[in-house]
N, C-alpha and C positions, 0 to 999 in steps of 0.2 A: 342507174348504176354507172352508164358512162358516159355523160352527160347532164351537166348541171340543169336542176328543173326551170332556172330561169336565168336567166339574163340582157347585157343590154345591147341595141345595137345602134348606134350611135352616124347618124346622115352623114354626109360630107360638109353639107352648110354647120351641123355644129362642131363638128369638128375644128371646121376653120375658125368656127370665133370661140372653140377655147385655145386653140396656137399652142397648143400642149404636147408632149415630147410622144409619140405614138404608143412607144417601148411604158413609158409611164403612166401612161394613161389606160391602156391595158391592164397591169398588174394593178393600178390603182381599183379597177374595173373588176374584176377575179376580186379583189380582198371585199369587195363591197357586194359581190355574191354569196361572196364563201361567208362573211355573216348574216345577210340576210336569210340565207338557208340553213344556219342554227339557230337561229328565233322560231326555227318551227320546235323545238327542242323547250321552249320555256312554257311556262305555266304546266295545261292539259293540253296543249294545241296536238302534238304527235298522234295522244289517245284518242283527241275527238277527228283527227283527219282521218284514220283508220277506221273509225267508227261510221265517218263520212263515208267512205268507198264502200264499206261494208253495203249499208245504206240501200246507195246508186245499184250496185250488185243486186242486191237482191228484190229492192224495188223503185228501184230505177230514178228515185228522187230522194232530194236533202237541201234543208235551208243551211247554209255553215255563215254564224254571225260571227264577223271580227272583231274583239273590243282591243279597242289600240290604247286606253289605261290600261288596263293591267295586261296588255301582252298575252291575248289567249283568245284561245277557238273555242266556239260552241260547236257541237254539231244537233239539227233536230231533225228528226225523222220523218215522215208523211203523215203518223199520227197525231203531230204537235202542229199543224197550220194547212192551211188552206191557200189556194192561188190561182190568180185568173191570170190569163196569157191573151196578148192580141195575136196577130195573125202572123207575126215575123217570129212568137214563140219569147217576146220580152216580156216579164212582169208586169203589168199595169196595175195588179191588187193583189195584197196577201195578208194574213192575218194571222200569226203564234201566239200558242197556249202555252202558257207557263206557272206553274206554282208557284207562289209567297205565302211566308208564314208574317203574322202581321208583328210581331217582335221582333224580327231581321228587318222591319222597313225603316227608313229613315225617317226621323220625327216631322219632316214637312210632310209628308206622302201619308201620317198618322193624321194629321191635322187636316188635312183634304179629305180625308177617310169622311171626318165629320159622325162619325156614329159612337153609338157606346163603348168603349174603352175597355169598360167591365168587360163585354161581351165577347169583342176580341179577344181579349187577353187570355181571358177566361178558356177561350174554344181551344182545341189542336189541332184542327183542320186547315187545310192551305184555303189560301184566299185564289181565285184565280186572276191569273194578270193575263189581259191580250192586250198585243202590240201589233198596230196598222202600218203598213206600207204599202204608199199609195203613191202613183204617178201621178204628176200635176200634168197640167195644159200646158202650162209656160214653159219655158226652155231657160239656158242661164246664156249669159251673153256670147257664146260660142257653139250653138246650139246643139247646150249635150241637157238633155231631157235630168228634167229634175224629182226629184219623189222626197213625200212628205211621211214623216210617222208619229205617234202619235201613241200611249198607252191607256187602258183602262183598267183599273184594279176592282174586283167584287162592285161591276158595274157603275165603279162612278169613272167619270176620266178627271182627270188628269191635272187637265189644261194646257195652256202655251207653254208653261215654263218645263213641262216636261215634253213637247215637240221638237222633232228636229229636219231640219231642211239639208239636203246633198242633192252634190250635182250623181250622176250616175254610175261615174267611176269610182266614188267615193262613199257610195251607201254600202254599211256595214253590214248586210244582209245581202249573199248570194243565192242565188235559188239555181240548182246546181242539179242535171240530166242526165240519163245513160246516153237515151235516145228517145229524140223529142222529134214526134210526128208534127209536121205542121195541121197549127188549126185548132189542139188538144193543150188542156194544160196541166197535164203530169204527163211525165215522162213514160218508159217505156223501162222494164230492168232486163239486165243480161240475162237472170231464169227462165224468165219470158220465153226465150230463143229455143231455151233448153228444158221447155218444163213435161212434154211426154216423158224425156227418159228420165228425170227426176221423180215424176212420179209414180214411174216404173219401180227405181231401185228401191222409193220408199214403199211401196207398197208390197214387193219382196220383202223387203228388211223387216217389214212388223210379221209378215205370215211366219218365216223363218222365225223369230223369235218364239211367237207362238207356240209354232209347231212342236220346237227343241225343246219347252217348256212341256208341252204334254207328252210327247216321247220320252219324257223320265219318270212318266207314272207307270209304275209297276203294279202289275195286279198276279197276286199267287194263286193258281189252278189248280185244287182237289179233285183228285176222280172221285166220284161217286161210290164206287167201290172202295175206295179207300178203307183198310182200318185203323189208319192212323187219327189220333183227334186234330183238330181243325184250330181250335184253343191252346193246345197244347206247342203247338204250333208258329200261333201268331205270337204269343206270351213267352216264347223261350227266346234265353239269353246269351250272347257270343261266348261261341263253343259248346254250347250245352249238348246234350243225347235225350234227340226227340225219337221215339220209335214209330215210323215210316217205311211209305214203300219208297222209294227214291222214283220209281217208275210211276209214281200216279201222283207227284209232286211235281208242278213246273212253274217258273215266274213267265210273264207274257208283258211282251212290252208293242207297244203300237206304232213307237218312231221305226222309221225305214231310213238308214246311212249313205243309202242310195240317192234315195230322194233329195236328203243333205244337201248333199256332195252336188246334184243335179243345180239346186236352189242356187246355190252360194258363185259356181260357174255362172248364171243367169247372170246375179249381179255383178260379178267381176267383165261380165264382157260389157254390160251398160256402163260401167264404172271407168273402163279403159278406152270406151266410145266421148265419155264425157269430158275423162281426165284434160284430153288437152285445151278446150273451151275454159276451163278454170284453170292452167299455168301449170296442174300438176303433173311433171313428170317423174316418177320413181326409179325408172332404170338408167341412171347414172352409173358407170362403173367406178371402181374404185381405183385404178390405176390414175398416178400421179398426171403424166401428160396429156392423156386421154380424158378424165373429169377436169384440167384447167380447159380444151378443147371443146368439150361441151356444156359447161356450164355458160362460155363464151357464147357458142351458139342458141342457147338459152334464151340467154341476155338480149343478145340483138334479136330473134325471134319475137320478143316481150313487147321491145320497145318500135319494133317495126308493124306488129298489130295491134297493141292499144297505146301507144302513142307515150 
């Protein structure tokens, strides 16, 4: 929020050989930020980068694929691929699950299919595609480590013409950590950190539910002495004149308000222990100078612990 998420920084050797006016090349610099950081705004990319943190947060990993035609993010989750790590924690292997329907493929990729036509067409079932990324041996001439991919559709592949070769800075599939033990290959998620009192509050939050739900069963107590009928009773209609003792008629309920009250304080102090690990601060005041003062301190708090 006050600080552009990227930018450039520019050596002194290039400087000098572009001999370019400082004042100008700066603003030039700034205008080639300030749109590169509205491309996050086109296609889905904003939704799936959200999606992405989401992801990382709660478990601790996300592949996010860059497609530079059409200007958009994917993001997939840890349910959608697989990945092996060498020892520095780089990708060496991965492999994403993805859905196709065989009417949305394009007629080469129908044609490689090579099966009955009828059958596909016929089906509604998605076809599964996996897509490999795999690090090579080789290096490219400035030795940035290269990775190969490669697709297979409903187990046939593919072939060359659907492979593609990147150097490493360049491979459109980031495979993307909370917090990455060396040695492991999935990450680690923020819950992780936090998950006794999480599943503390949640184990509160279902009994209270519960609980409120059975403390509105009302049960009506006849004394046994009663002469009032018991039918008479159950079957009479708002406002009617049932004849009763009032004194040997009682409703009986099982919830305790106390207990409530007890519960609900339980969660709110786990909740207030938690809040600040997740960003959430509530007590903001509403005074003008005071909430621009601390939403300021907010901000730099935010950006001074995760970065």
């Amino acid at each position: 929020t006050t600080h552009a998420f990227m930018g450039f920084d520019l050596n002194k050797e290039i400087l000098e050989q572009l001999g370019a006016d400082p004042k100008e090349l700066d603003e030039s610099l700034a205008t080639t930020v300030l749109k590169a950081s509205q491309r996050i705004f086109q296609g889905k990319s904003y939704h799936q980068l959200n999606m992405a943190l989401k992801h990382l947060i709660v478990t601790g990993n996300v592949c996010v694929k860059r497609d530079e035609e059409r200007a958009s993010i994917t993001a997939y989750g840890i349910e959608r691929y697989v990945a092996k790590r060498d020892g520095d924690g780089r990708v060496i292997d991965a492999i994403i699950k993805e859905q196709v329907y065989y009417n949305a493929l394009p007629d080469d990729i129908k044609n490689i299919l090579g099966r009955d036509k009828t059958t596909y067409t016929r089906s509604t079932q998605p076809l599964d595609m996996y897509t490999r990324i795999k690090r090579l041996d080789i290096k490219s001439y400035n030795d940035i480590p290269m990775f190969e991919t490669s697709v297979q559709i409903d187990g046939v592949d593919l072939g060359k013409d659907f492979e593609g070769l990147y150097t490493e800075h360049r491979l459109p599939y980031i495979f993307a950590t909370w917090n990455l033990v060396s040695g492991e290959n999935y990450g680690r998620s923020h819950i992780e950190d936090y998950a006794g009192g999480l599943a503390k509050i949640s184990a509160l939050s279902e009994s209270l539910a519960l609980y409120g739900v059975e403390s509105l069963h009302v049960t009506n107590l006849v004394g046994s002495a009663s002469a009032g009928s018991i039918e008479d009773l159950a079957n009479a209609d708002m406002g009617e004149f049932v004849r009763a003792d009032p004194n040997e008629v009682m409703a009986y309920e099982t919830g305790s308000t106390q207990k409530i009250q007890y519960i609900r304080a339980e969660i709110q102090a786990e909740f207030t222990t938690l809040a600040p690990a997740f960003l959430y601060r509530a007590n903001v005041r509403s005074g003008d100078r005071i909430t621009a003062f601390e939403i300021q301190q907010q901000i730099n708090e935010v950006e001074s612990a995760m970065g």
